[in-house]
N, C-alpha and C positions, 0 to 999 in steps of 0.2 A: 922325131922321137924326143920324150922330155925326159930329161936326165932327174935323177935322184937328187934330193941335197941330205943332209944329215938331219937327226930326228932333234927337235926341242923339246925344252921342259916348260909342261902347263899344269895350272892348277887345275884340281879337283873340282869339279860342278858339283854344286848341290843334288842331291834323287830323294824321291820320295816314292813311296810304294803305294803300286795302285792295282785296286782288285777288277779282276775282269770280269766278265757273265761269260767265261769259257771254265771261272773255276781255278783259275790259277791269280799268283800277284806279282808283277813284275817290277823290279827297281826301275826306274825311268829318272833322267834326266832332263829337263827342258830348258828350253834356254831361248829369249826372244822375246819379239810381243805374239801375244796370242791372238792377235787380232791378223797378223800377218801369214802369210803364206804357208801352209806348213810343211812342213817335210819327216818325215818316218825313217830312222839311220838306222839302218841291220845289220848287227856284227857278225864273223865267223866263227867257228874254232879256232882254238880255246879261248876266244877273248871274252869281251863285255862291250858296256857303251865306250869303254875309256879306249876303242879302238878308233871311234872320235873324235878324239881331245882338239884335235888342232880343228878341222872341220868344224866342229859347233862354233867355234867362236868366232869363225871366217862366214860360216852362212848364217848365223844368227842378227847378222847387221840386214839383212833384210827377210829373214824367215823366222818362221817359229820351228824351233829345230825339237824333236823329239826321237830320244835316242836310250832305247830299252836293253837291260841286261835279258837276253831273248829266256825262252820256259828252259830250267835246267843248267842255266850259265849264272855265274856275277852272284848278285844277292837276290836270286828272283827264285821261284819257285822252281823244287825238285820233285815233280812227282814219279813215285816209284812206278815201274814195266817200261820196258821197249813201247808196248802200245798207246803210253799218254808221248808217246813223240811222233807219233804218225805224222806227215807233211799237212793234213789237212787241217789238223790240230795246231800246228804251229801256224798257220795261214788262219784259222780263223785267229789267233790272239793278236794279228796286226790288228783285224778291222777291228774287236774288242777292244782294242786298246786307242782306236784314233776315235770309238762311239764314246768308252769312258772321259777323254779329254775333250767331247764334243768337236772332234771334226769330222768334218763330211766327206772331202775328198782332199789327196795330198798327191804330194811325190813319194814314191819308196825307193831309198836309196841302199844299197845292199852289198856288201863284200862277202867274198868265200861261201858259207853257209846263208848266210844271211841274202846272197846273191840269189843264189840257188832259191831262195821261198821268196824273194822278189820276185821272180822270171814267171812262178807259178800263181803266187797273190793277184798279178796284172793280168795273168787270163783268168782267174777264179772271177775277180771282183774290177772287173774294166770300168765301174760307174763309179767304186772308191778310188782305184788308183789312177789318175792324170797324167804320168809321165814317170820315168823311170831312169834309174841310171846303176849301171852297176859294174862293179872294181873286182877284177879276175874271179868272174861266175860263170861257166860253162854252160851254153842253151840242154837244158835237160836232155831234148833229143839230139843234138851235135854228141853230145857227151857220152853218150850210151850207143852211139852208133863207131864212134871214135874208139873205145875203148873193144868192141869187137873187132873194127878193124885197125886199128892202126896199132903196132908191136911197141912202139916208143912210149907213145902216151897209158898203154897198157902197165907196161915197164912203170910206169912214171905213178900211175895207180895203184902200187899193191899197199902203201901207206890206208886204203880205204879198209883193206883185209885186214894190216893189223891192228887199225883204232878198234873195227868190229870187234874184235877178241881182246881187250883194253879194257880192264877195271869191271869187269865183269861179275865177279865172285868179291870181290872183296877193295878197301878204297889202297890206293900205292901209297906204301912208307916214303917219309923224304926224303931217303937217295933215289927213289925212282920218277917221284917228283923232278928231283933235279936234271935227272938224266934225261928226262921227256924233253923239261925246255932245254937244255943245252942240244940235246939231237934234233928235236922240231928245230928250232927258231936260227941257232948257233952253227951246227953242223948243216944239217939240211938247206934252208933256204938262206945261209949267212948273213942273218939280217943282226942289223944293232937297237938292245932291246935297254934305256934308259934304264938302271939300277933302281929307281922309284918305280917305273913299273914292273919290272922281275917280280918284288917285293908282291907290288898285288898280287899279282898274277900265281904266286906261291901259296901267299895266303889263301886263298879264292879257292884254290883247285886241291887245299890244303882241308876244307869242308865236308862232315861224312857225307862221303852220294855223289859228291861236285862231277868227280870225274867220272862217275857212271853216268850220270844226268847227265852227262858234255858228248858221252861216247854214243849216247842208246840215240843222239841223232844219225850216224850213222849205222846201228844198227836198224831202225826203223827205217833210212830210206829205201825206195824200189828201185834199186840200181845194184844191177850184175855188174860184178868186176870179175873176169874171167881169172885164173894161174895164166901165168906165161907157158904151161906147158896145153893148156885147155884148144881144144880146140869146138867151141859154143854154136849151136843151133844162133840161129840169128832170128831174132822176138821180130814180128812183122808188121810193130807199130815202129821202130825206127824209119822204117823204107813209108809206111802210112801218110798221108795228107797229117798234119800239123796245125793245130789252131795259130792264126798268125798273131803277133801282137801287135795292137791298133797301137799303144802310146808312143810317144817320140820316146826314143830309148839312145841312151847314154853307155855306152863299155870302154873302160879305162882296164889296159890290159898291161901288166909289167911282163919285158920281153925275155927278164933272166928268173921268170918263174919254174920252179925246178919241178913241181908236183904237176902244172897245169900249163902243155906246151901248144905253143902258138897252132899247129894242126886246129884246135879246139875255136878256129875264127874263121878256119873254110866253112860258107854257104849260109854263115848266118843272114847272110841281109836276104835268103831268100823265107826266112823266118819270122822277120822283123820289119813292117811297113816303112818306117821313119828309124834309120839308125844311124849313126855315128861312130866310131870306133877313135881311139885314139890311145897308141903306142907306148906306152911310157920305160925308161932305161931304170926299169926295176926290179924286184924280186914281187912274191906274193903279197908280201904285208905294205900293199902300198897306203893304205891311210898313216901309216908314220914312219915309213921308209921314203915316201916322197910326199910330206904333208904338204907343202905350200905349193909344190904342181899340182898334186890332189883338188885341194881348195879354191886354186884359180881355175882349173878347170872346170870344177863341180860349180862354183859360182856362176861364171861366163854361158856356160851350158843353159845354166838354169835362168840367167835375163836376156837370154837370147831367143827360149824356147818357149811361145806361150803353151797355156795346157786348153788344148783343144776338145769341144763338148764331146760327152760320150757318144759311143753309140747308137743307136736305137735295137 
């Protein structure tokens, strides 16, 4: 298991905004030669690219790193309903966004939310995306089978219930701003959140919409989350055959994740042709709770694993 180390302070990467043929404009980040390998970084809630920071400048010595404030996060577009955040819609603005920058096929690399539309990007578009890696993202059907049955990981998800019901009607004044990150980040998952980035992170979710745009990802996903008093019909695509995923896949999974508990890693390898798993002594927010395991891991992974032709 790889232990934690403490978070450092990185500069700010340049972004520049760029428009998609999905219709939205995303802040992006890049960083690298372009001519090199590329790679596609997917943040979670409530973050941006700058969940990042330490990562880009670890894989950018041999990649071209591209790492987007996602539709609704950072400085990237908010469009207004539940329905411009549907999962397919955020799946196509990956490949939108690696056609605008002229790449053809990448790695998608992906935390939290960002994990979560990695897992489903790599079986929508198996000819863009080459390989995969992703940092505590629960296989959609583990997750939804999990959460019927097992009482803990249930317990563990009622947070899902109350983002749904979060900034809804109108945006949170700043004490409830603060109360969010202090309860998220401080209480909840006791992670240590650098003072320079509080700052953004205030600012940012401090935006009319931000925090409606951040939440209507959760309200648009197709995921039941039962009460703990429910007792739910069981949907009869969890027990269903499962498209498997062709690419080498990468899960870097923190073991003192409070939202997202270890149950959530039975029978994926019967899901995943080529996988890897690998433990680390963290909370959730492992891109800057354990950046430089992260990064040697995410590195090593990735010159170790070539990307294999698609398909037919």
């Amino acid at each position: 298991m790889i232990r934690s180390v403490p978070s450092l302070t990185v500069r700010e990467e340049p972004t520049r905004r760029v428009a998609l043929a999905t219709g939205v404009e995303l802040n992006v980040a890049c960083l690298g030669n372009p001519s090199a390998p590329p790679l596609i970084l997917l943040h979670g809630f409530p973050e941006s690219h700058r969940t990042w920071r330490h990562q880009m400048l670890a894989l950018a010595i041999n990649h071209y790193v591209i790492a987007p404030d996602q539709r609704g996060f950072g400085e990237s577009s908010r469009p207004e309903g539940v329905s411009n955040y549907a999962p397919q819609l955020l799946m196509a603005d990956v490949v939108a966004l690696a056609d605008a920058l002229g790449v053809e096929t990448f790695t998608l690399i992906g935390h939290d939310w960002g994990g979560a539309l990695a897992w489903g990007a790599a079986l929508r578009y198996p000819r863009r995306v080459r390989r995969l890696a992703l940092l505590n993202a629960p296989h959609p059907q583990i997750l939804q089978r999990t959460l019927i049955e097992d009482m803990g990981q249930r317990r563990a998800s009622q947070f899902i219930r109350t983002f749904r019901g979060f900034a809804v009607d109108r945006d949170p004044n700043a004490d409830e701003l603060e109360q969010f990150f202090w309860s998220l980040f401080v209480e909840h998952l006791e992670a240590r959140v650098p003072a320079h980035e509080r700052e953004l992170y205030i600012r940012q979710w401090s935006q009319p919409g931000a925090m409606t745009a951040m939440t209507n990802w959760y309200r648009a996903a197709d995921l039941f989350v039962p009460t703990m008093e429910e007792t739910p019909e069981r949907p009869e695509w969890i027990d269903a055959p499962f498209p498997m995923v062709s690419q080498p896949t990468l899960l870097l999974w923190g073991m003192r994740n409070a939202g997202l508990l270890p149950v959530l890693l039975e029978g994926l390898e019967t899901l995943v042709a080529d996988l890897q798993i690998v433990r680390m002594d963290a909370g959730h927010f492992l891109p800057w709770e354990a950046p430089q395991a992260v990064s040697r891991t995410l590195a090593a992974w990735l010159a170790r694993t070539p990307v294999k032709p698609p398909l037919v």
